[in-house]
N, C-alpha and C positions, 0 to 999 in steps of 0.2 A: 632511507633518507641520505642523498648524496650531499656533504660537507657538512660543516658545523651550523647547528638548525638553536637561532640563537631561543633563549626563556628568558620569564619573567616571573618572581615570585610576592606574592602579597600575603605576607605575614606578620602578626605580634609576634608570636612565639617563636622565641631565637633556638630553643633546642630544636624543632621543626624543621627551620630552615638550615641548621647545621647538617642533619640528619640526611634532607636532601639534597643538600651540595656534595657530601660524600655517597650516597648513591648513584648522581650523577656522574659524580669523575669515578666510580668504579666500574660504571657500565660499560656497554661494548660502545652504545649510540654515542653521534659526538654532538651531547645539547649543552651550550654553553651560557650560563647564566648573564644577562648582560643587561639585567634590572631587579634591583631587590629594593621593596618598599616595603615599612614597616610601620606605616603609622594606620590606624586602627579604621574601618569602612567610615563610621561616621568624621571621620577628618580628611576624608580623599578629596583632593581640588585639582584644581586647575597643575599646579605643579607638577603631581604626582602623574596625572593624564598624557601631560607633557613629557614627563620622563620612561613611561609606557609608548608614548608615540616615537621617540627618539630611538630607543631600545628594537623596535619595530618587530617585535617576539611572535615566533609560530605558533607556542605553547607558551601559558598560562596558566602555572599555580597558584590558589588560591586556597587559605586557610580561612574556613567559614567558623571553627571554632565559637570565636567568641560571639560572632551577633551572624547567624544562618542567613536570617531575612532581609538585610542589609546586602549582605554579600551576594543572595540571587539575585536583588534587584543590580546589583553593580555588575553583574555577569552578563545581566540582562540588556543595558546597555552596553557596556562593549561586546558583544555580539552584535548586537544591532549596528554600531558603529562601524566593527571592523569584524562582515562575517567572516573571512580569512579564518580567523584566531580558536585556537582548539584551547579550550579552559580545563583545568584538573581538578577537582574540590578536593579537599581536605579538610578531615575532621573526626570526631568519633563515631560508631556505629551510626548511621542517620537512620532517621522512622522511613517510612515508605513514600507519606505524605516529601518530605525534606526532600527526597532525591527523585520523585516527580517535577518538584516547583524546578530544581537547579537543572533536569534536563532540556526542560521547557523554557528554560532562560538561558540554555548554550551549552551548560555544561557539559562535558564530553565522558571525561572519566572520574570517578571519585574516589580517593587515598584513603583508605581509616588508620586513624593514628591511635599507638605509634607508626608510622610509615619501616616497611625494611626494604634495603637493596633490591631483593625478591619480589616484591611489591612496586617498587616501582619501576622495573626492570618490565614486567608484565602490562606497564599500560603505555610505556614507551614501544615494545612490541607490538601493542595496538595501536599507536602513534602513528609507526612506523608507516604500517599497510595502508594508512588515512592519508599521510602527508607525500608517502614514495609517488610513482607516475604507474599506473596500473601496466598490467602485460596484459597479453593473449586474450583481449578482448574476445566474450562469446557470443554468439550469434542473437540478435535479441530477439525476443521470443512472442507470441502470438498475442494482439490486443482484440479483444470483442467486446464491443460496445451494447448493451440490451436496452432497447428503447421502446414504449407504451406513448402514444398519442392519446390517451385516455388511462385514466386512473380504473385501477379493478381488473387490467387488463391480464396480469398475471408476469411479466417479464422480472418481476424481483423474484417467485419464486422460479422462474424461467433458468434464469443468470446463476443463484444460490444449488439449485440440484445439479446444474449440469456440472458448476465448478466440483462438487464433489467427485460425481462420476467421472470428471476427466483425469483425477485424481489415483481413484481405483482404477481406471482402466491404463492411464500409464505411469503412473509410479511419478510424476517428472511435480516439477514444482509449478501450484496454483495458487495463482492470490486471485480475492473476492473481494473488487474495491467497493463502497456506497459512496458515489456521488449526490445523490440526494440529499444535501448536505442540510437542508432543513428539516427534511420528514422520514429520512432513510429508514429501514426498517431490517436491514439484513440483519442484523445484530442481535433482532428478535427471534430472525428465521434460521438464526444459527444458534440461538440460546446461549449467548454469550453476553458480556457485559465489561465493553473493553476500557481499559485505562485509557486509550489514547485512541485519535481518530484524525481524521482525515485533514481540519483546517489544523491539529499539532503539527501535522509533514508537513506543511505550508510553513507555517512560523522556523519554522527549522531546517529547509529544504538547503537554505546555503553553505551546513555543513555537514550534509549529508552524506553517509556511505554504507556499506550494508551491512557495518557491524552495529552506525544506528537504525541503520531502519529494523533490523531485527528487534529493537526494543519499542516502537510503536505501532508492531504488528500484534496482535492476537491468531495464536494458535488453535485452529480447531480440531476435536478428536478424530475428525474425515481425513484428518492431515491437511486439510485447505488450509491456506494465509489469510488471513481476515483485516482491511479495513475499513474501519466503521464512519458512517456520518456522527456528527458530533449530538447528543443524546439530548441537550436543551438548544430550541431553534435561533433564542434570543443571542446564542454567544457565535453565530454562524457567522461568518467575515467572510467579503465579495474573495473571490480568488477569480483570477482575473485567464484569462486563455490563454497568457504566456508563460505562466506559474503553472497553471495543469500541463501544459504540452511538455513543458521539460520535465515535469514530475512522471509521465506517462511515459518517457522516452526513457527515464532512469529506472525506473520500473521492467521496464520491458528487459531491460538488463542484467538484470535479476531472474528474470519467472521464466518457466516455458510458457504459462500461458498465465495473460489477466482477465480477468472480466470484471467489467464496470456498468454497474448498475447505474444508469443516466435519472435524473428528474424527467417527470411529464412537461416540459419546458425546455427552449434552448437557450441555459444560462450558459457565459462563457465557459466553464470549465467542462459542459457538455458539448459543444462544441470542439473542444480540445481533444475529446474523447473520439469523439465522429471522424476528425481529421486524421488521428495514430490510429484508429481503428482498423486491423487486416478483414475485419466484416461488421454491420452492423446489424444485429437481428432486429429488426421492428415483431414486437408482439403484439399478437391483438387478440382481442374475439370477433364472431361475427355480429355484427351488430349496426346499426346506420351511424351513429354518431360516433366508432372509433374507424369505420373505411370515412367518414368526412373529416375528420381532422389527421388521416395520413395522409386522404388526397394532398389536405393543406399543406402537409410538411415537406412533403415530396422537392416541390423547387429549391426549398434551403438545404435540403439533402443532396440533391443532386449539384448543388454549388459547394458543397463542404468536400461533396468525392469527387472533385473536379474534373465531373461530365461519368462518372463510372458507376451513376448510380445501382443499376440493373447487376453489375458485377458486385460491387461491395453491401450492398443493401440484401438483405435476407428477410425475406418473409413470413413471420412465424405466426399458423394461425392456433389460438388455444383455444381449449374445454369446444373443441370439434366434435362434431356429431351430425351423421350424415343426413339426418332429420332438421338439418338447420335451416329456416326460412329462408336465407340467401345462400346459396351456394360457393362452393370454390371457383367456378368458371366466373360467375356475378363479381364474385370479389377480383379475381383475377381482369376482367374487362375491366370494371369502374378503375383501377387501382394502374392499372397496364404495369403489372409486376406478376410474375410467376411466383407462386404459392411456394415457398421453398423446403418448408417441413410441416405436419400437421401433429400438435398433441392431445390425446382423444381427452375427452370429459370426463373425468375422474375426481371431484367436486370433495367428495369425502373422504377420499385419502389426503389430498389436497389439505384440507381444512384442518383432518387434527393432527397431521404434519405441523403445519402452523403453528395450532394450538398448544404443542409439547415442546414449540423450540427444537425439533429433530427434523433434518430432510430426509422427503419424500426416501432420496435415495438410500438411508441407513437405518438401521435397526427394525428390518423388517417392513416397516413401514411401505414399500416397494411390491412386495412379494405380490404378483397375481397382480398389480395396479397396470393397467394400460397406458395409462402417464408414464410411468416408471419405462417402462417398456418402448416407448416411444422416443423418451430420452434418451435411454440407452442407443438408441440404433443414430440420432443426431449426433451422441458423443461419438460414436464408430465411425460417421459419415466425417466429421470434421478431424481426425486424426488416421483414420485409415487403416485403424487395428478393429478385427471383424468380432474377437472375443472379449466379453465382458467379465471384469473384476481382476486388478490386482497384476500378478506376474502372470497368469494366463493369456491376456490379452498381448503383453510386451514379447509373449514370447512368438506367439501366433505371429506379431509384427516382422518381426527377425526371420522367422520360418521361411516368410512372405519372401522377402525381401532377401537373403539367400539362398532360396531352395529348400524345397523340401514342402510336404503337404500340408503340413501345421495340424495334423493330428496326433 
């Protein structure tokens, strides 16, 4: 933080705010108090908003103390007001529930008190890196869109196995977003059950950075990053195609690779996905009623990849089998798209994959599967390392790519 980065603090408790002001002038950072209110959430007016506006503070302490639920709702709107503003809570140990509701309403970092020097020295540090101007920007990293023109078609679990395998095969960082933000399902197909999901990054997107996004991701034991659609469809809120594009742009700045599980539908934030997309898979089976609604989709595809559809569109036919009434050539005429990977029909590994919450690609589950097998050789084709699992693969890359045989 270059110069004096003014605060503001909302407290009862005078030994509190004593306590902070001498951590403040002990610290290295130079943050200088230049609003202190002290009269209690239920008496905040106009006044006191005023002398918050006047103050014009980067950071805001906030002692929730005496009344919690008063104080997120008052976070809740200054955020809303002014996303700018990074808020600190303060108070004793909170439950789990308490420091969900105040992240979800802006909060940035939270104090337990008593507060020490040390203590707040630590989230001034993490201030720091939030409020400073970023270096050495890294290259942003690979978006794929997986999109089904028909439901059943299989691209959720398409999108779910490969993110792990891309994972094992290159060590690098993979998120697994669900756009399906009314019916998503990855959540299931990852056997997780996350605190946060996909419309929380929306409500919070304005103060965003990757020390919060790490807290509305879910971890999975594949090592993927996991975001979820929100788990009841009634609390789903429109997210608009200018909200997903910079979310997807900030994302990509983060991950070496995302994959975005799209709706059977082009809602805007699918859309958003199609546009940052470096490929989109279309999944199908073969079947007449999912090649006539890709025929259909085809135009607004080919208008989102602005004229590149044949390059960015990828064609992925599932549960293959060379006994299938329409052929790959039939699909390929009616479709006038090149077939661009095939995964064989493997229905029962598939299913209690599913059924356990474990992918295809972990715990066996894989072994001897032709699905598995076929995956594996797409994750190889889209990264360019010929071996599969873990440092084997990474190393084989380097081999490649330096010299040497990679045996």
């Amino acid at each position: 933080m270059a110069g004096n980065i003014p605060a503001a603090v909302i407290s009862t408790d005078a030994t509190f705010r004593e306590a902070l002001g001498k951590a403040l002038a002990a610290g290295r950072r130079p943050v200088v108090v230049a609003a202190e209110i002290t009269v209690p959430f239920g008496e905040f007016a106009e006044d006191q908003l005023k002398r918050l506006r006047q103050a014009k503070p980067a950071v805001l302490f906030m002692d929730l103390e005496q009344d919690p639920g008063l104080g997120v709702r008052l976070a809740q709107f200054l955020t809303d007001s002014h996303p700018e503003l990074r808020i600190v809570a303060a108070g004793p140990a909170p439950s789990p529930e308490l420091l969900m509701n105040a992240m979800r309403a802006g909060v940035s970092e939270y104090l337990t008190k008593p507060i020490t020097p040390e203590s707040v020295a630590d989230v001034l540090e993490r201030l720091d890196r939030r409020l400073g101007t970023a270096s050495g920007a890294r290259e942003p990293g690979k978006l794929f869109a997986f999109f089904s023109a028909k439901g059943g078609s299989g691209s959720t679990t398409v999108a779910t196995n490969l993110a792990v395998h891309l994972h094992q095969l290159t060590e690098k960082k993979v998120l697994l977003a669900d756009m399906d933000l009314e019916l998503g399902e990855i959540a299931l197909f990852m056997g997780v059950q996350p605190r946060f999901n996909f419309v929380d990054l929306v409500r919070n997107f304005h103060r965003m950075d990757e020390e919060l996004l790490a807290s509305y991701i879910e971890r999975h034991e594949s090592g993927v990053h996991l975001l979820s659609a929100p788990f009841q469809p009634e609390k789903v809120e429109q997210v608009s195609t200018e909200q997903a594009r910079k979310i997807f742009q900030f994302l990509k700045q983060q991950y070496d690779y995302v994959l975005v599980d799209t709706p059977k539908s082009f809602s805007p934030a699918a859309m958003a996905a199609f546009e940052q997309a470096d490929a989109i898979y279309v999944v199908t089976v073969v079947d007449l009623p999912s090649l006539r609604n890709i025929k259909r989709s085809l135009p607004l595809l080919e208008r989102i990849t602005n004229g590149q559809l044949k390059e960015r569109v990828k064609l992925v036919v599932n549960r293959y089998h060379p006994d299938n009434a329409i052929s790959i050539n039939e699909v390929q005429r009616t479709l006038g798209l090149d077939v661009h990977w095939r995964l064989s029909n493997d229905y029962e590994t598939v299913i209690n994959a599913m059924n356990t919450g474990e992918p295809v690609m972990l715990n066996g589950h894989g072994k001897g599967s032709p699905f598995a097998a076929d995956l594996r050789n797409l994750g190889a084709e889209i990264t360019g390392l010929k071996e599969t699992g873990g440092r084997g693969g990474r190393l084989r890359g380097l081999k490649r790519l330096f010299g040497g045989s990679g045996d």
